[in-house]
C-alpha positions in Angstrom: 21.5 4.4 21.2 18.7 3.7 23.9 19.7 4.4 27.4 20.4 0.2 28.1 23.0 -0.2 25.6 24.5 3.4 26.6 24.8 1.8 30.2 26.6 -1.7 28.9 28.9 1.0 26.7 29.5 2.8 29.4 30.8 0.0 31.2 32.6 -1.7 28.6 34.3 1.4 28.4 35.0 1.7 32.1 36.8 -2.2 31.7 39.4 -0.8 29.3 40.5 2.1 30.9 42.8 2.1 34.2 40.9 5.5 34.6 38.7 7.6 32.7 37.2 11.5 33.7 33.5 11.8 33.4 33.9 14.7 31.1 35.7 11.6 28.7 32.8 9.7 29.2 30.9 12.7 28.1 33.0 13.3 25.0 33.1 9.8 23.8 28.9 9.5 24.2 28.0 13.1 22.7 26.9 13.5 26.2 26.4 16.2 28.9 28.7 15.6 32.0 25.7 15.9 34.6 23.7 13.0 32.4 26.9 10.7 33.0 26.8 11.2 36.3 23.5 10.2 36.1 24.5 6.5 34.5 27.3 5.9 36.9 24.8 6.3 39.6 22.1 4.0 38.1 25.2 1.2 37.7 26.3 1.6 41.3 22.8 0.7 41.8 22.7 -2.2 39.8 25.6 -3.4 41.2 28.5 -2.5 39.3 31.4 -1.9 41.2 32.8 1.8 40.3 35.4 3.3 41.8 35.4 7.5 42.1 38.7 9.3 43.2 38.0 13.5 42.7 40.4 15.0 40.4 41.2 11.9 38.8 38.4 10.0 37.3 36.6 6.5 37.6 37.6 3.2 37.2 35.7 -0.7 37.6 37.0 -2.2 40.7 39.9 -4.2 40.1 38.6 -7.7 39.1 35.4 -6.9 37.9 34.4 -8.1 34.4 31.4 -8.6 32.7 30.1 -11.7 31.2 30.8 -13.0 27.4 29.7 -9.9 24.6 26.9 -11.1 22.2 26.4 -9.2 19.2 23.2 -8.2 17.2 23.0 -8.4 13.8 23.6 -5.3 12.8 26.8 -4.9 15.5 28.0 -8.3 13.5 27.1 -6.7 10.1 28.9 -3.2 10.9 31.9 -5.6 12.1 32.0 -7.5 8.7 31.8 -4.2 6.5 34.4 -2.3 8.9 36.5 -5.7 8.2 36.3 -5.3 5.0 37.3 -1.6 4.7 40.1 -2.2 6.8 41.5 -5.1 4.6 41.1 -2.9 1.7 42.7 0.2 3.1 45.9 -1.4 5.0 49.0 -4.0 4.6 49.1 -7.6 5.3 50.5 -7.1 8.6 47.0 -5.5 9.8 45.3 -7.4 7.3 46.1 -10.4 8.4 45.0 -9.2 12.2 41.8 -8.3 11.0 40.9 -11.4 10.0 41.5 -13.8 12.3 39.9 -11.2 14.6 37.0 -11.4 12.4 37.0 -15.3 12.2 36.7 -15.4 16.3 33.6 -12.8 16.2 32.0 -14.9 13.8 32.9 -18.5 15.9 31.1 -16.8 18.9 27.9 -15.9 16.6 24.8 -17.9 16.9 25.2 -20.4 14.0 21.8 -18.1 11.6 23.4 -14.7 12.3 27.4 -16.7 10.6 25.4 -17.3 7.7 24.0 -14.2 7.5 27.4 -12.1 7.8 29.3 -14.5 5.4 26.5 -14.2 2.6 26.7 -9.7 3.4 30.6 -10.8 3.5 30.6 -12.6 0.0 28.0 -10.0 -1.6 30.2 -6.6 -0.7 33.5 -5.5 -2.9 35.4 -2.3 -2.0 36.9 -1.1 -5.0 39.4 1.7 -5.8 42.9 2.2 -5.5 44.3 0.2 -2.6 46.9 1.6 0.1 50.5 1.1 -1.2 52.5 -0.3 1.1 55.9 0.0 2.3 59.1 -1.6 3.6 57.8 -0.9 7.3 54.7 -2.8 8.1 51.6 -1.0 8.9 51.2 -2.6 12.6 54.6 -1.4 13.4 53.8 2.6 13.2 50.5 0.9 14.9 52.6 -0.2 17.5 54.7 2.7 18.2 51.7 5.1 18.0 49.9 3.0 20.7 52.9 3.2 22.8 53.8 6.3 23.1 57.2 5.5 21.8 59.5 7.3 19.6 60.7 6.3 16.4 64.1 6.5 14.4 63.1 6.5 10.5 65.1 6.4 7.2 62.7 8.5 5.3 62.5 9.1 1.8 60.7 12.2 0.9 59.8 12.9 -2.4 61.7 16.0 -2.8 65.1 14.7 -1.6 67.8 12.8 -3.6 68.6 10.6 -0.9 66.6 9.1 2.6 67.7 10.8 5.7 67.3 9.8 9.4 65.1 11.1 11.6 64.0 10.8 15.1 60.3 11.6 16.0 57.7 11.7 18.2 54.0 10.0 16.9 51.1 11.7 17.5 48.6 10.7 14.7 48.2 7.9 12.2 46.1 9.5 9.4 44.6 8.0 5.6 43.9 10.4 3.2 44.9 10.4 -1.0 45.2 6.7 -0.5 48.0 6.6 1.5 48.6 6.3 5.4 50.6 9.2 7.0 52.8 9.1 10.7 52.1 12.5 11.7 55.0 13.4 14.3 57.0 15.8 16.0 60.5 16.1 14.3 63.6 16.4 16.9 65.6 17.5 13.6 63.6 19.5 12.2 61.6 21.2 15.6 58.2 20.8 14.2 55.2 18.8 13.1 56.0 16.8 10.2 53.8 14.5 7.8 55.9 10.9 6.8 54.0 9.1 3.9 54.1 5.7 5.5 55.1 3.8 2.0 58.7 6.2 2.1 59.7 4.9 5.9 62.4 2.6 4.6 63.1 1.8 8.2 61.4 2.2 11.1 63.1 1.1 14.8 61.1 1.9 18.0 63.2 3.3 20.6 63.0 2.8 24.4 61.9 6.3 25.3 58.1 6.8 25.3 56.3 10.5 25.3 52.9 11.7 26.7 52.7 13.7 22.9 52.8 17.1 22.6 50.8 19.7 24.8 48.0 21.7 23.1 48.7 19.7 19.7 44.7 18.7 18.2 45.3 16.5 15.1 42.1 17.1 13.5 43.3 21.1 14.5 46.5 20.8 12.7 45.2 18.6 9.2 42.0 21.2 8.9 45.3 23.8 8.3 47.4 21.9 6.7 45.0 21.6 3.7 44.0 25.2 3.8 47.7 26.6 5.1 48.3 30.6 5.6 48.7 32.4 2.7 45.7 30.3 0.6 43.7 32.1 -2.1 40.1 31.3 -2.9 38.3 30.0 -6.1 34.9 31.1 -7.2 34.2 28.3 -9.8 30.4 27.2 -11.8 30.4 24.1 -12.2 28.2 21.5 -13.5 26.5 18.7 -11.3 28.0 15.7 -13.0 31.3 17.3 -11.6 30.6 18.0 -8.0 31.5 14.8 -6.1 34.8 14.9 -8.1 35.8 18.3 -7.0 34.3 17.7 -3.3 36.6 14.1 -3.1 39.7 15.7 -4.3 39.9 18.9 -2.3 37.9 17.6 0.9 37.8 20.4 3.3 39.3 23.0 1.2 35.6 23.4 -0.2 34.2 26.0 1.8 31.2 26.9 0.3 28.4 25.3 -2.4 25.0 27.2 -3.8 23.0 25.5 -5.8 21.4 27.2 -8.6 19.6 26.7 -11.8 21.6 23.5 -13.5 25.1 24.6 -12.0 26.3 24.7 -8.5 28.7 27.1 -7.3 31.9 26.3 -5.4 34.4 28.4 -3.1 37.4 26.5 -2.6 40.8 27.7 -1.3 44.2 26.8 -2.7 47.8 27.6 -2.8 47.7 30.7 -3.5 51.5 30.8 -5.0 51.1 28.2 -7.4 48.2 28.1 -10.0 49.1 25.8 -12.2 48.4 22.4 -10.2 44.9 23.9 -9.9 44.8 25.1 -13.2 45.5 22.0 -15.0 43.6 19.8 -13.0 40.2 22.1 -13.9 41.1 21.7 -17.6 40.2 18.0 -17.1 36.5 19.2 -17.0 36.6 21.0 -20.1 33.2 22.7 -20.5 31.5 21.7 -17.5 33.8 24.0 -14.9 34.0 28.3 -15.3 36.3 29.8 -13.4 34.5 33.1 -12.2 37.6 34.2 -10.0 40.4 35.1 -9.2 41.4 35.8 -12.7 44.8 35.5 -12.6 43.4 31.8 -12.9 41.6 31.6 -15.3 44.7 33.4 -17.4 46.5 30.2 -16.2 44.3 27.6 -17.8 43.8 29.6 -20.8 47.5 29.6 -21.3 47.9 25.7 -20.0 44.9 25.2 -22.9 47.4 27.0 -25.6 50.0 25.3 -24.6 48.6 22.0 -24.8 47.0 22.6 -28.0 50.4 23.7 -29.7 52.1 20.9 -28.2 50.0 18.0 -29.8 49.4 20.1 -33.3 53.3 20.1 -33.5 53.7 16.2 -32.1 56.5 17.7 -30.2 58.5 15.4 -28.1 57.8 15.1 -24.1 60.9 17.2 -22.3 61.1 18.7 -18.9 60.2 20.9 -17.4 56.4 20.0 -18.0 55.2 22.5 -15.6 57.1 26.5 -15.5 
């Protein structure tokens, strides 16, 4: 981004925050503090009116807007294929929102640059499996994220007969294994909680609002949530062809990849008290994964491999449990 459009970013920024500290500024542009102090000045100059209060941060002056946004083509294009993601990866109740969003971009687009976005519109597909949605609409967690407020849910979690009630606090909206999670605080329970959004039977927002938990960093707590205490590590070979597989289905937990001659070599953590949902899921790669260590995992998916074997040679029938 060239310093010009920084400055218009900058200000656009400024117009829709009440107030904003420059060291904000600075985190949302990559940037140093002392260069965006720089911009502000060079936009007092120009004749933008912003306000400085020490200790609290800056703000436009109250009235102040700027004129009509025009997009370039590739801010229109980038709008069209986030669109399209978005549709893909959220109910109608977003959905919906997106496009008529979309539709007024596209009505304030010289008449060329429509054309072109509906043709890259028309000529992109996002495939895969959809998000599964709930009984709670999407925009409705949306809302009481955005809010601040806190939520009463009848939840259904997978390892429970029955739903329960629950009173939390939002602080994160996250998508990952095809699903959308409400990561709260749980008054029940007195801790951070992950709700699968497709098991919120219910959802009611409540009048109280909250400023979110002190100290809490989302991206913090989901980097150890997927590699908890007490997590073990993998040493696998594996062969090319099977790399982006392993890398999409245990995302961060992949620590470590060296290349070497026709196989690439992967450290991944896991649950170190279970090997069998890591076992089984490596026997789908046959030949093309070797398990180097721990060998109490390997052991795992040579007996898994038995197992299997004697259970289709005999045709016996399916019975629980399937996994011991």
């Amino acid at each position: 981004m060239n310093r010009t459009d920084r400055l218009a970013a900058l200000v656009m920024l400024l117009q829709s925050r009440r107030v904003i500290t420059a060291a904000e500024l600075g985190a949302h542009f990559g940037l140093t503090e002392r260069t965006i102090y720089r911009d502000l000045v060079a936009l007092g100059e120009a004749g933008v009116p912003i306000m400085g209060e020490a200790g609290v941060g800056y703000r436009l002056q109250r009235g102040y807007h700027l004129p009509p946004v025009m997009f370039s083509p590739a801010e229109a294009m980038a709008l069209a294929t986030g669109g399209l993601l978005a549709e893909r990866m959220t109910d109608d109740s977003v959905g919906d929102s997106i496009r008529l969003a979309l539709g007024k971009v596209s009505a304030v687009l010289p008449p060329d640059l429509q054309d072109q976005v509906n043709r890259l519109r028309r000529a992109m597909l996002v495939r895969g499996r959809p998000n599964t949605s709930g009984p709670v609409p999407l925009s409705s967690l949306q809302k009481g994220m955005a809010e601040g407020r806190v939520m009463r849910l009848h939840y259904q979690g997978v390892k429970r007969g029955g739903a329960d009630w629950r009173e939390v606090e939002p602080l994160g909206l996250v998508y990952y294994l095809d699903h959308w999670h409400l990561i709260a605080w749980c008054r029940m329970r007195g801790d951070v909680r992950d709700f699968r959004a497709d098991r919120i039977l219910d959802a009611t927002l409540l009048p109280e609002t909250v400023a979110g938990r002190h100290g809490f960093d989302l991206a913090d707590h989901l980097a150890k949530w997927m590699i908890p205490d007490g997590s073990e590590t993998a040493v696998l070979e594996v062969a090319p062809q099977v790399l982006e597989s392993i890398r999409r289905h245990w995302g961060p937990a992949v620590r470590q990849e060296i290349a070497g001659d026709g196989v690439v070599q992967i450290t991944l953590t896991f649950c170190g008290k279970d090997y069998t949902y890591l076992a089984s899921w490596l026997m789908s790669f046959c030949h093309h994964v070797r398990i180097l260590e721990p060998s109490q995992l390997r052991d795992r998916l040579v007996e898994l491999a038995q197992e299997t074997a004697r259970h289709h040679q005999a045709g016996t029938p399916l019975q629980p449990p399937f996994f011991r």
